[in-house]
Backbone as a ProteinNet text record, in pm:
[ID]
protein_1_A
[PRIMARY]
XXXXXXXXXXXXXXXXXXXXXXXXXXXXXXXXXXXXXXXXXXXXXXXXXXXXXXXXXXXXXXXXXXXXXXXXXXXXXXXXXXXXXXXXXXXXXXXXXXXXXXXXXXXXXXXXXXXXXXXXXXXXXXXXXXXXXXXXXXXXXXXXXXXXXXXXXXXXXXXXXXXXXXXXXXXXXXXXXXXXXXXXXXXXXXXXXXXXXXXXXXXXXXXXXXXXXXXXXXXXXXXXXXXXXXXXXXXXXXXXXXXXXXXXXXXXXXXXXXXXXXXXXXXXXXXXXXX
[TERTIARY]
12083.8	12093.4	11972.5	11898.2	11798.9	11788.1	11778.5	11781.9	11662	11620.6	11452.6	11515.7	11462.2	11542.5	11393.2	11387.8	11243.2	11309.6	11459.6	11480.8	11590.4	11592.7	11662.8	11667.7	11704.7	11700.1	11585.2	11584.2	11448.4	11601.6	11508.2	11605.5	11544.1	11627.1	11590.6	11661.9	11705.6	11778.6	11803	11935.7	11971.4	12071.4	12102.7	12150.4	12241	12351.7	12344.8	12392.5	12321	12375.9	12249.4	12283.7	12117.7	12188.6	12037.2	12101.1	11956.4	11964.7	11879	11812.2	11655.1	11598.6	11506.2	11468.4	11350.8	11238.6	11156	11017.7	10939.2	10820.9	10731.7	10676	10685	10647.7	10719.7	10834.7	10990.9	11014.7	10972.9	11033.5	10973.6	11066.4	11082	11106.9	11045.3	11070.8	11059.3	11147.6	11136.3	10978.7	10947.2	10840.1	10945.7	10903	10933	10941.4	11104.5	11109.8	11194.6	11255.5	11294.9	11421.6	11534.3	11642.4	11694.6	11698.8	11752.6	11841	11994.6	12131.2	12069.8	12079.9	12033.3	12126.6	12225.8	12374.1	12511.3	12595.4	12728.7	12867.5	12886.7	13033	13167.8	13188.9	13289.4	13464.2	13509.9	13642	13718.2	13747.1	13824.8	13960	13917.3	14064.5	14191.2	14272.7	14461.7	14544.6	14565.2	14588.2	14645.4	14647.4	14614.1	14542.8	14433.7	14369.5	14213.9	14201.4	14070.5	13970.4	13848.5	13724.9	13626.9	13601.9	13486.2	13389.1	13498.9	13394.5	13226.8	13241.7	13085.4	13021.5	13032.9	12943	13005.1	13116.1	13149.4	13234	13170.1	13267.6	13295.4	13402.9	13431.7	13392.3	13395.8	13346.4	13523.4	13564.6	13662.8	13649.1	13731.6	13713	13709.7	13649.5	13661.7	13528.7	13510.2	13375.9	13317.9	13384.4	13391.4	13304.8	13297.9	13248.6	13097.3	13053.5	12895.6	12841.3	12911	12824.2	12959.4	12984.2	13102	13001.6	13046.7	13045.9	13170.2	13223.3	13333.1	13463.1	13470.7	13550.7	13717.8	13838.4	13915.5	14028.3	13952.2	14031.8	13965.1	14077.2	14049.3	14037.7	13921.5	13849.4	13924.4	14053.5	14072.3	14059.6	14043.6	14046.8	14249.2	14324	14458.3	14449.2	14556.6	14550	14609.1	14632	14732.1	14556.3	14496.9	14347	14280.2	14255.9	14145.7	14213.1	14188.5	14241.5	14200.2	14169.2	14173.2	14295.9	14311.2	14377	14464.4	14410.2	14432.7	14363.2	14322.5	14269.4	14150	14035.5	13914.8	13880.1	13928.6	13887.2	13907.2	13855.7	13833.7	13915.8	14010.5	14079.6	14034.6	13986.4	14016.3	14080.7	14187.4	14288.7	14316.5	14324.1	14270.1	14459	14530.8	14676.5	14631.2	14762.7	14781.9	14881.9	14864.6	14955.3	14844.6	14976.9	14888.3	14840.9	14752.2	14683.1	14571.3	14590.8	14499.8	14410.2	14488.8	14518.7	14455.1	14438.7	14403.1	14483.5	14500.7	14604.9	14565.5	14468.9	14426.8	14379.5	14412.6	14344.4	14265	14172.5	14113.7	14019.3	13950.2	13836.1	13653.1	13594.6	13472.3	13398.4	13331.9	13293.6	13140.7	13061	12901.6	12862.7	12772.9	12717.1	12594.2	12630.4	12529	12508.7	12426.4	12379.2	12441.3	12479.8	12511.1	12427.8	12418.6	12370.4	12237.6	12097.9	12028.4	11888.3	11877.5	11750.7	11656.5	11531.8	11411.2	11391.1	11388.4	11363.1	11446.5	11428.7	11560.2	11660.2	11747.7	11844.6	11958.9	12015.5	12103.8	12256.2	12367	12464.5	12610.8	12710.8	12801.9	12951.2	13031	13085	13248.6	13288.8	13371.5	13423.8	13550.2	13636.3	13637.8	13662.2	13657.9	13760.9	13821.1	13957.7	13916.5	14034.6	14013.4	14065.2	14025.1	14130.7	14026.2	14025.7	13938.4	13967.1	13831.6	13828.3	13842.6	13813.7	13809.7	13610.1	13609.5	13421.6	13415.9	13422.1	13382.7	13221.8	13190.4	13056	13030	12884.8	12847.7	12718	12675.9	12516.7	12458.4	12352.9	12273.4	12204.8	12185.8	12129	12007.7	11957.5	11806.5	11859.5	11819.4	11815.7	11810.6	11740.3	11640.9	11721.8	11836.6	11918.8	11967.6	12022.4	12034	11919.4	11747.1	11660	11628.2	11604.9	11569.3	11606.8	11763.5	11834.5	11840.3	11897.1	11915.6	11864.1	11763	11737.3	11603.3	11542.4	11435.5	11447.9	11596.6	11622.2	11607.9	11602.8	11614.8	11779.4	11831.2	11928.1	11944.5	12013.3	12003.1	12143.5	12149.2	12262.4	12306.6	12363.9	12361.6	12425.3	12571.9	12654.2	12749.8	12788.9	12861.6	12916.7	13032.7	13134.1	13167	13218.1	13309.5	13437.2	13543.4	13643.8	13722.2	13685	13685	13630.2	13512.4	13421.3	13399.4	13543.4	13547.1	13429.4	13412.2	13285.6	13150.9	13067.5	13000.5	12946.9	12814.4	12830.8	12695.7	12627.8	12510	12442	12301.6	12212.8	12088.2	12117.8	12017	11951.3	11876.2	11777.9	11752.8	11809	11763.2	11661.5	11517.8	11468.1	11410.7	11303.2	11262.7	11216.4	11273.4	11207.6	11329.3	11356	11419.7	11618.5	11648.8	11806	11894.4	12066.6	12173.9	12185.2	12172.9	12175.1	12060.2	11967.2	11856.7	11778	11884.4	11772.3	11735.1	11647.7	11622.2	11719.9	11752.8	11903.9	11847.4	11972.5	12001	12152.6	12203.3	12315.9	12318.8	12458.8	12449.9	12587.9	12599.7	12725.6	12799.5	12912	12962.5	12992.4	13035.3	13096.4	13197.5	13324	13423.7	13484.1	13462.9	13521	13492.6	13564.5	13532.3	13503.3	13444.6	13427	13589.2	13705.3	13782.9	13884.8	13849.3	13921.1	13885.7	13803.5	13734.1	13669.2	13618	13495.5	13355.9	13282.7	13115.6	13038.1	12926.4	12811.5	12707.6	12724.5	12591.9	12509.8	12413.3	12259.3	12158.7	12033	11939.4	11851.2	11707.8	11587.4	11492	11469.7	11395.3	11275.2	11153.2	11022.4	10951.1	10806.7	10751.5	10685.4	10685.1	10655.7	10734.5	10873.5	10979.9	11127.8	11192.4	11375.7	11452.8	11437.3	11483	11653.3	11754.1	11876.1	11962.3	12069	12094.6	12267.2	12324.8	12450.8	12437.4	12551.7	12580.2	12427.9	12307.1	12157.3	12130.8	12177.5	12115.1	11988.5	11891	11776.6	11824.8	11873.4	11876.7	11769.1	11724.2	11648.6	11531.2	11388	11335.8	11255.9	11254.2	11169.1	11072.1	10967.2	10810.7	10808.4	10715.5	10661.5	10610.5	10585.1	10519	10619.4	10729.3	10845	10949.5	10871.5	10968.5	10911.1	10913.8	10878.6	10879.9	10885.6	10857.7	10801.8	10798.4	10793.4	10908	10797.3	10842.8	10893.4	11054.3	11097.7	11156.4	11124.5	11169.8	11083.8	11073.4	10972.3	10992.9	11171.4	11199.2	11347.1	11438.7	11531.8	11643	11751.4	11859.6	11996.9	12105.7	12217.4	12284.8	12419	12491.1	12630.5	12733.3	12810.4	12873	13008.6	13129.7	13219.5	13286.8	13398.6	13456.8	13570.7	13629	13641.3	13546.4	13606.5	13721.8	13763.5	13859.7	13803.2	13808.9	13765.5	13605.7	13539.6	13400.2	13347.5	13229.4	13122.2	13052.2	13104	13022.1	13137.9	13240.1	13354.2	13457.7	13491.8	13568.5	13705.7	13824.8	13941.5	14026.6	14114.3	14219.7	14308.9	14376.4	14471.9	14569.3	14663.9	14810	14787.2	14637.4	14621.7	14550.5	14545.7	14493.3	14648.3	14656.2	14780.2	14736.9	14826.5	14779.3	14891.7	14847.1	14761.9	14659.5	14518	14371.5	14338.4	14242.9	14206	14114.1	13982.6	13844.4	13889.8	13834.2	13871.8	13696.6	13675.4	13541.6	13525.4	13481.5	13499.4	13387.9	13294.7	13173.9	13063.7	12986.2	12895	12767.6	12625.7	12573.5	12426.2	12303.1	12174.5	12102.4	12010.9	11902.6	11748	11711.4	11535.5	11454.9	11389.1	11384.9	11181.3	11157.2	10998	10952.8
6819.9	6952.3	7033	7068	7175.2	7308.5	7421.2	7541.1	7632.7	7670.9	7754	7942.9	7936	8133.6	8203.8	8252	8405.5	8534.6	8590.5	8725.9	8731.3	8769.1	8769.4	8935.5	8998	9096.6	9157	9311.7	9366.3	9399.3	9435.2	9444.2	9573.9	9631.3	9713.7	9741.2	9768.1	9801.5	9941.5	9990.7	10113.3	10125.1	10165.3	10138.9	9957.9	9964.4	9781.7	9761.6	9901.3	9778.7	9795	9651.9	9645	9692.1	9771	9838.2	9810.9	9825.1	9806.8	9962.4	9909.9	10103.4	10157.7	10043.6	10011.5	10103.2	10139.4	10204.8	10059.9	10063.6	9899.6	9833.8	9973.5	9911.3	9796.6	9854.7	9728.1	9645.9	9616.6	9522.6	9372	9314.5	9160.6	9093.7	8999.3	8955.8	8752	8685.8	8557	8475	8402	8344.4	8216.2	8225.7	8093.7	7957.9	7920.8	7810.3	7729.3	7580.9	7511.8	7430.9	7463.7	7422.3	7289	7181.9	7037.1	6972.9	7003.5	6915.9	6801.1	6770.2	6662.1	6595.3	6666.6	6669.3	6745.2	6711.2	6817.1	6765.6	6853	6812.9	6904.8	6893.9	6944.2	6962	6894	6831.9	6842.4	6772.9	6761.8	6652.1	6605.4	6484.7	6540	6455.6	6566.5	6591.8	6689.7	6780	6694.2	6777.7	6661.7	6575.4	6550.1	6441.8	6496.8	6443.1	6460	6453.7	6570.5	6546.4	6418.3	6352.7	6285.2	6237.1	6094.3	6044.1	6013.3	5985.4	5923.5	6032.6	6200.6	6322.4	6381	6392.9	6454.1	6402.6	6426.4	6424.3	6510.9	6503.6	6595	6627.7	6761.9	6770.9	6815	6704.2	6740.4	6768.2	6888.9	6925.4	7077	7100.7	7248.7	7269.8	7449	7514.8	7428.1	7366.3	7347.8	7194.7	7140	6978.7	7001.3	7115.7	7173.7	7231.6	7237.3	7364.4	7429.9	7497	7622.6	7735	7890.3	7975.3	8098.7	8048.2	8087.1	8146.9	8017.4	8005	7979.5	7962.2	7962.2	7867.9	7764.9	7659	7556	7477.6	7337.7	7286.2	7230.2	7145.9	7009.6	6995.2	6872.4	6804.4	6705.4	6642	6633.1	6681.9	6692.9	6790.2	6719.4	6788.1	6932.4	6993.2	7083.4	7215.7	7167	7228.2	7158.7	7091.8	7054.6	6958.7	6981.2	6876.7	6950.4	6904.6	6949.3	7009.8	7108	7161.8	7112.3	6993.6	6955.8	7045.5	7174.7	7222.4	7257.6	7169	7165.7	7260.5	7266.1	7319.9	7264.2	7305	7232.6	7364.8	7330.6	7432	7433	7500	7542.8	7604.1	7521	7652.5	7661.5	7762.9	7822.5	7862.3	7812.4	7800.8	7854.3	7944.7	7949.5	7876.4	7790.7	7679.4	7686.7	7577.4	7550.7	7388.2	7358.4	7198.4	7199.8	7071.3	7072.8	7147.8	7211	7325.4	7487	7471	7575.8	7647	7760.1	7861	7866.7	7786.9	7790.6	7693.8	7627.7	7521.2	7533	7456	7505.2	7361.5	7375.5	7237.1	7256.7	7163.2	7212.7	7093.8	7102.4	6971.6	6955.8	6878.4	6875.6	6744.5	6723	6626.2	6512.9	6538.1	6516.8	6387.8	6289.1	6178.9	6082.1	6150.1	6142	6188.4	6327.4	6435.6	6487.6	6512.6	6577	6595.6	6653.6	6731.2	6839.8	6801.5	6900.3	6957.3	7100.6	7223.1	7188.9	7323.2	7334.3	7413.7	7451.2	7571.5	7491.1	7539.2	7521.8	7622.8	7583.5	7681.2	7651.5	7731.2	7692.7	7816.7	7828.5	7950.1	7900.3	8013.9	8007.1	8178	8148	8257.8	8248.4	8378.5	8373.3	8397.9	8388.2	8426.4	8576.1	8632.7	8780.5	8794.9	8880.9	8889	8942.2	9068.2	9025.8	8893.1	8893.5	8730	8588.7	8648.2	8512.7	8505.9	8354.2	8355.6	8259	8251.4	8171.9	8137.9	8023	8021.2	7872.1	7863.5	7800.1	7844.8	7662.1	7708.8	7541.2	7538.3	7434.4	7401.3	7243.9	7237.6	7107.1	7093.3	7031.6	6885.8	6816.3	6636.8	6574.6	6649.3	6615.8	6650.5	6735.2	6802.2	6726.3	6589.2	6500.8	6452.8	6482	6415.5	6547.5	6679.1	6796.8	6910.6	6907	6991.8	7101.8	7232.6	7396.1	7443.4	7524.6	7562.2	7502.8	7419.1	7330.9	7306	7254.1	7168.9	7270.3	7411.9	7478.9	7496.2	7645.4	7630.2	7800.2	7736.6	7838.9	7833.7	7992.5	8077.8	8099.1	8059.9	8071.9	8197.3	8165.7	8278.7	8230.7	8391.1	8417.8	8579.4	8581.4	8653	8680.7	8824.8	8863.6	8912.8	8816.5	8844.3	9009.3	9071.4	9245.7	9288.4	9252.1	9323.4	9271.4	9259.8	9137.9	9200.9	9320.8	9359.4	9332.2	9246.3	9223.3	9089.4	9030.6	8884.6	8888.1	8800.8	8784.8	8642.5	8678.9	8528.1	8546.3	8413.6	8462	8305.4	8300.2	8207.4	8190	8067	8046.5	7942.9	7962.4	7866.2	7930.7	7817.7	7857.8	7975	8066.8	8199.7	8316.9	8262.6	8366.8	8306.4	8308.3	8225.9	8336	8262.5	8322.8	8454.3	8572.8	8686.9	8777.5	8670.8	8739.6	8700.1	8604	8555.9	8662.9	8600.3	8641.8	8696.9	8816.4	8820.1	8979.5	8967.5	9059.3	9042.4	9164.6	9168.5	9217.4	9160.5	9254.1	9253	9380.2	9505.2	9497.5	9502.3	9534.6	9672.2	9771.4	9839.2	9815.8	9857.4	9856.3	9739.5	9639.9	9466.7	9439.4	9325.3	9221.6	9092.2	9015.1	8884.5	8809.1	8825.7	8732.4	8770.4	8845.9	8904.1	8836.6	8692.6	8645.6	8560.2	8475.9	8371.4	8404.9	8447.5	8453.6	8369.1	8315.7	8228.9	8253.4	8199.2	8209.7	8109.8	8118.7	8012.4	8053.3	7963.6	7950.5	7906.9	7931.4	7899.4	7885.2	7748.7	7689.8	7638.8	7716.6	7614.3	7627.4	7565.5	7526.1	7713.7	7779.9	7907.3	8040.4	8001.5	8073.5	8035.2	8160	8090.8	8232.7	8215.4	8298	8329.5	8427.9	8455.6	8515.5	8468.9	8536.5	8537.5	8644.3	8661.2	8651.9	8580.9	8539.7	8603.3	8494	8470.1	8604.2	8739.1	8829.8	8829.9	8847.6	8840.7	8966.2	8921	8985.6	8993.5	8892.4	8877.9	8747.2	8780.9	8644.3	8660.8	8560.6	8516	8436	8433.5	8346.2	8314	8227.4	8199.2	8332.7	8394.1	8531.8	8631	8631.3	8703.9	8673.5	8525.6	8515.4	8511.5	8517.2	8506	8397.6	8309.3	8178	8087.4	7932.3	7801	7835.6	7782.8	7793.4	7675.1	7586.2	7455.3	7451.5	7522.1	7506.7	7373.7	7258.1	7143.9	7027.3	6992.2	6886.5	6856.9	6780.8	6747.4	6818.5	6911.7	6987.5	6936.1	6907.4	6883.8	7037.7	7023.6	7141.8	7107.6	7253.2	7207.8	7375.1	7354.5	7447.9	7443.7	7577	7618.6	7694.6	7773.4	7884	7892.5	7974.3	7917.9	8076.1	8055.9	8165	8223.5	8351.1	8428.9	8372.7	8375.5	8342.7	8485.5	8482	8573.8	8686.6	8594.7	8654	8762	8726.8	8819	8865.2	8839.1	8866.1	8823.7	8885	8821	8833.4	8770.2	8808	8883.9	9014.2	9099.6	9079.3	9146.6	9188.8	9208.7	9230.7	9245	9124.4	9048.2	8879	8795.3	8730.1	8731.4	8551.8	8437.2	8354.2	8264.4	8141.4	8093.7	8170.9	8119.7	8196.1	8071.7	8063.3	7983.4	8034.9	7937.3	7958.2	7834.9	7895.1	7784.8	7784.2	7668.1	7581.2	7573.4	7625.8	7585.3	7476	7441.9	7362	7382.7	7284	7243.8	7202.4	7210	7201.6	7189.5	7116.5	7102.3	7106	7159.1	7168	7160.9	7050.9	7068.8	7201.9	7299.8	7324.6	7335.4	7372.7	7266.3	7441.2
18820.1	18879.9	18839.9	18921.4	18932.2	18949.9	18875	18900.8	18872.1	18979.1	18937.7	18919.9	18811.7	18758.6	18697.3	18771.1	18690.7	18733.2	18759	18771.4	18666.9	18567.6	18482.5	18423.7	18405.1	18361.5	18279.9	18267.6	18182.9	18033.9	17918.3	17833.6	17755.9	17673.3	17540.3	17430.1	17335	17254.9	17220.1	17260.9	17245.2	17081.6	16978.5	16897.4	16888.4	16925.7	16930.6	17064.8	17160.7	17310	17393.8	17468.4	17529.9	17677.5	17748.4	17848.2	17933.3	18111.2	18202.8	18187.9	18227.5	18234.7	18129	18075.5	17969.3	17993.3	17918.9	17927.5	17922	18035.7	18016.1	17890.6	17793.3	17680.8	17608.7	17629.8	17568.5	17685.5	17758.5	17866	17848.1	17882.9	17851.4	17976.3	18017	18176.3	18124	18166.4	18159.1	18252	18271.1	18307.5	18430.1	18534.3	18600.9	18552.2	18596.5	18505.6	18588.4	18557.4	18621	18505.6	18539.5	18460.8	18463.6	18446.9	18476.5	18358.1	18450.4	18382.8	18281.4	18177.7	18093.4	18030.7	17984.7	17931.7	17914.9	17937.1	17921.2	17861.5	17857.3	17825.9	17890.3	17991.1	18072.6	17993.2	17903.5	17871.8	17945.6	18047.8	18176.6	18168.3	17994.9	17944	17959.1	17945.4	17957.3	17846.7	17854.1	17763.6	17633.1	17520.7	17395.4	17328.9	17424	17408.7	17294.1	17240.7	17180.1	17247.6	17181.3	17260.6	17227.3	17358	17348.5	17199.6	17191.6	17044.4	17077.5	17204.2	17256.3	17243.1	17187.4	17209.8	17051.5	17025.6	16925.7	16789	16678.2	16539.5	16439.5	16397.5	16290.1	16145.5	16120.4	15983.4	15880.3	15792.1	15720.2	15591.6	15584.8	15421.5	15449.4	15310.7	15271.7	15257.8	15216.3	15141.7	15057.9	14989.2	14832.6	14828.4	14957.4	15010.6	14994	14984	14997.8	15076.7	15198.7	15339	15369.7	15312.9	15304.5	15263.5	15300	15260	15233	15106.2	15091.8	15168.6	15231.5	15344.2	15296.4	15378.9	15318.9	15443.6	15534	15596.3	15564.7	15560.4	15545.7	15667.2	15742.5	15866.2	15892.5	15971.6	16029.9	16123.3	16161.3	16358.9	16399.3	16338.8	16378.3	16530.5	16595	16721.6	16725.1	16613.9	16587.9	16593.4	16513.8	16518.2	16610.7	16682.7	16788.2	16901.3	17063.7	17151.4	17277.3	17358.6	17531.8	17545.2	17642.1	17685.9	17813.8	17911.1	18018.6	18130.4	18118.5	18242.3	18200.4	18126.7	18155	18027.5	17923.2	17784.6	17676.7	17549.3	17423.1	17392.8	17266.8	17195	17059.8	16971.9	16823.2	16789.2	16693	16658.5	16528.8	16468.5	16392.8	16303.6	16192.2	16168.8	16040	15975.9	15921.9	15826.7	15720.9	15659	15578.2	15431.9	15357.7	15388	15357.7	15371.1	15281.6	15230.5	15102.1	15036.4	14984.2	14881.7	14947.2	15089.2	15168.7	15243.4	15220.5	15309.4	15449.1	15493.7	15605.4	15714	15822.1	15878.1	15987.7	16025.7	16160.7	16172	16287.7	16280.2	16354.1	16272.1	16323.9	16363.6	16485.5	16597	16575.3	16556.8	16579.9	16663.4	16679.4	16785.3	16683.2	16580.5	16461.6	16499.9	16531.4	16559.9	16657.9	16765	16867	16996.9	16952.8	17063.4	17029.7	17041	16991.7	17076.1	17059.1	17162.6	17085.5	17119.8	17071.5	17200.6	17212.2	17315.4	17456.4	17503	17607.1	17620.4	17693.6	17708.4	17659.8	17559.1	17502.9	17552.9	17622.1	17628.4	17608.2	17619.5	17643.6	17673.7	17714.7	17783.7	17741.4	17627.3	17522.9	17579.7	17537.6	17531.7	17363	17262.6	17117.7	17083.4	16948	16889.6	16859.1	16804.1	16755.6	16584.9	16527.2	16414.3	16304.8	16233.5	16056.1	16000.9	15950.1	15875.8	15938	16074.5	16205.4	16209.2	16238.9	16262.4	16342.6	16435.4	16541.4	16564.2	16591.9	16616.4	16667.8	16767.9	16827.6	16808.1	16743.9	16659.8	16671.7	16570.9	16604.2	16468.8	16384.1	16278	16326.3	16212.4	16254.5	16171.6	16324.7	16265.9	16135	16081	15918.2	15806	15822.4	15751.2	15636.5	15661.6	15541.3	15455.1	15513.1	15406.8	15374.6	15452.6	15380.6	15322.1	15327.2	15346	15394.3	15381.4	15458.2	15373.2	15386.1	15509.7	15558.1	15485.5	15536.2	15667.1	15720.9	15850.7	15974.8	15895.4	16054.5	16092.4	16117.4	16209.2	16304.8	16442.2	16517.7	16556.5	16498.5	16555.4	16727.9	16818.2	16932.9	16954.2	16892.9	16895.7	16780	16630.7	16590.9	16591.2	16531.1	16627.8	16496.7	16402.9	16309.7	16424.6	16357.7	16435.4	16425.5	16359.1	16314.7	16429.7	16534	16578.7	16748.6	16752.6	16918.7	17043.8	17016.4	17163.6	17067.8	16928.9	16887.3	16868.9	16909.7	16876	16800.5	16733.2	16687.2	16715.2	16727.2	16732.7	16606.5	16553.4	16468.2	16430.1	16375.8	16348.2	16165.8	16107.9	15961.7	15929.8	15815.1	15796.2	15680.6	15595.7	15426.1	15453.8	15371.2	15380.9	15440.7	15531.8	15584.4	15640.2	15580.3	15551.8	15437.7	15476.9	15428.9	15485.2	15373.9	15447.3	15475.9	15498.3	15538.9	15687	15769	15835.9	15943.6	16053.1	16173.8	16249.1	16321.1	16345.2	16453	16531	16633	16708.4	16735.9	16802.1	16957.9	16995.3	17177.4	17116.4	17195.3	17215.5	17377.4	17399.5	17494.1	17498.1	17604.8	17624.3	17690.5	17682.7	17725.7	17776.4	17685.3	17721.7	17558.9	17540.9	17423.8	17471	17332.3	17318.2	17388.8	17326.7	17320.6	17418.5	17525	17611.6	17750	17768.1	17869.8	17832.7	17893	17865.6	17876.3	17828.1	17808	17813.4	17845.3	17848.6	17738.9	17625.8	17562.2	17540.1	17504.3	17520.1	17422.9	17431.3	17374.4	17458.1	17527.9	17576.7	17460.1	17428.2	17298.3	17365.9	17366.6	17353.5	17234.6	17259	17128.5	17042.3	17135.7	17102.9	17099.6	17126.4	17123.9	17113.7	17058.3	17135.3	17165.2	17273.5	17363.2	17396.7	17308.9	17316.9	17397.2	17534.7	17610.6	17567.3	17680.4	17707.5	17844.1	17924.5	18018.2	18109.7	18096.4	18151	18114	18020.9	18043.4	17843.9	17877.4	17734	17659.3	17530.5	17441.3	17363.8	17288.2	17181.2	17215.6	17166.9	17157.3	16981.2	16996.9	16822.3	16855.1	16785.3	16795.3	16640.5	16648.1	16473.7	16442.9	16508.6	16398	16353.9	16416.6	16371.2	16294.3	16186.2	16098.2	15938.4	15843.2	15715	15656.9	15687.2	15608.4	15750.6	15707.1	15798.5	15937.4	16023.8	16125.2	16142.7	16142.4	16123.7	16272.4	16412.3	16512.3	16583.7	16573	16623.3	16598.7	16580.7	16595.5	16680.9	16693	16760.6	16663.5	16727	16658.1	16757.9	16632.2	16719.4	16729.1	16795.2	16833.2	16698.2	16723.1	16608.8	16688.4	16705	16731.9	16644.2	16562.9	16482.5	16522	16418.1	16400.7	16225.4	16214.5	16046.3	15976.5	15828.4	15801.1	15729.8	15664.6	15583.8	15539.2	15415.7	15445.5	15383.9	15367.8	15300.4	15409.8	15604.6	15664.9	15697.1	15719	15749.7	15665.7	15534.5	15441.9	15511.8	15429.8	15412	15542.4	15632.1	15738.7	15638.1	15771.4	15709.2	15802.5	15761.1	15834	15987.8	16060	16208	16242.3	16150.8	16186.1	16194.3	16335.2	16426.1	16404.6	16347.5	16397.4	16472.3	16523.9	16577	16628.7	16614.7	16707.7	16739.5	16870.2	16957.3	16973.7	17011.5	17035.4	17160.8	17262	17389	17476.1	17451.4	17510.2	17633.9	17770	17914.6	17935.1	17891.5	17875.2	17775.1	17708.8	17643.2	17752.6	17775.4	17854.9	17767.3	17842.5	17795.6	17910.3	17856.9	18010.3	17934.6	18021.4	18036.7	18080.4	17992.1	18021.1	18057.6	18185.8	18244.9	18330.9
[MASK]
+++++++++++++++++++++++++++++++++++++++++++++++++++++++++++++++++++++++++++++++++++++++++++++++++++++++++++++++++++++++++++++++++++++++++++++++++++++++++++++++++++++++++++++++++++++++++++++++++++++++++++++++++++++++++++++++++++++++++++++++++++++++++++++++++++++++++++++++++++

């Protein structure tokens, strides 16, 4: 599938919502480009069924395994936390129980040596859970990750979500230098809608001189090597990786208005050439 797109919106930043009506100085315009299907993942299996081993595996365990940030579910492939829906979605769900030795369960999917691609539009169009101390996210780590570790490997934020802040999402970008709570980072704001009230489209336009952050095709944010403080580690092949994780450092603790079951529901995973 082929899609040629150069009208994409002008952008600016008004406190955290981006709005049409820019002065030319702030305006941002995409460059003619040519989009080509490369890979997807539709989940179109029946209901119950697990997603696609030929694209996806699980990460089990806790914080405590070594890439936690004081998180507070334990990550299973049980269908109770992860399975198709039957009408063309991936579910995360996100329980409250205890399971090894965690008050909390949920599951988190990556494509880690399966799936992987250097540059390209990265997307995928997720409805989010809601709740304090909910973190949903759909992000991306760098191939190399087992010989170099984080933040050497590079990783890109596509979209995370403090479940406190459902009309808020963030994209942000970590590598040496500029990682944890410092990386590269920008938000888009809704007015008068939320994240988890609908399905959204978010993405990434990755070339060798940028990565370009949208909400449903509209430009929020771009980053270059000069807009970051350390190594620029965007220049090799990065897999993808979808959660919901619980409490955590980025969102602190669920309260009494954190309702569970929460569901993070997947409508597609998608890759594009982008030329």
């Amino acid at each position: 599938m082929l899609i040629q797109s150069n009208t994409l919106p002008w952008l600016c930043l008004t406190a955290l919502i981006w709005v049409v009506g820019c002065t030319p100085s702030t305006k941002q315009q995409l460059d003619n480009r040519t989009l080509e299907l490369v890979w997807s993942d539709e989940f179109d299996g029946a209901e119950g069924s697990q997603p696609s081993s030929q694209y996806w595996t699980f990460e089990i365990g806790t914080g405590t395994d070594g890439w936690g940030n004081q998180e507070l579910q334990y990550y299973t492939d049980r269908p109770e936390n992860v399975s198709l829906d039957g009408e063309g979605h991936l579910v995360i769900q996100a329980n409250q129980e205890s399971f090894g030795g965690m008050p909390f369960t949920s599951a988190r999917l990556k494509t880690q040596g399966k799936i992987t691609k250097k540059y390209g539009r990265f997307e995928a169009r997720i409805q989010n859970p809601y709740g304090p101390g909910l973190w949903p996210a759909f992000w991306m780590l760098g191939e190399n990750i087992d010989e170099v570790s984080w933040p050497q490997s590079g990783e890109i934020d596509i979209m995370e979500m403090r479940g406190q802040l459902p009309q808020v999402i963030h994209g942000s970008l970590h590598g040496p230098g500029y990682s944890g709570s410092n990386p590269v980072t920008q938000s888009y704001s809704l007015t008068n809608a939320r994240f988890d009230a609908d399905f959204f489209v978010y993405a990434v336009e990755w070339s060798p001189d940028r990565i370009d952050f949208f909400v449903n095709d509209y430009l929020y944010q771009r980053v270059t090597p000069d807009d970051v403080s350390g190594e620029w580690v965007f220049d090799q092949p990065f897999f993808l990786l979808l959660n919901v994780a619980v409490g955590g450092n980025y969102v602190g603790f669920p309260t009494q208005e954190t309702r569970f079951p929460q569901q993070m529901r997947v409508d597609y995973v998608r890759i594009y050439n982008l030329n």
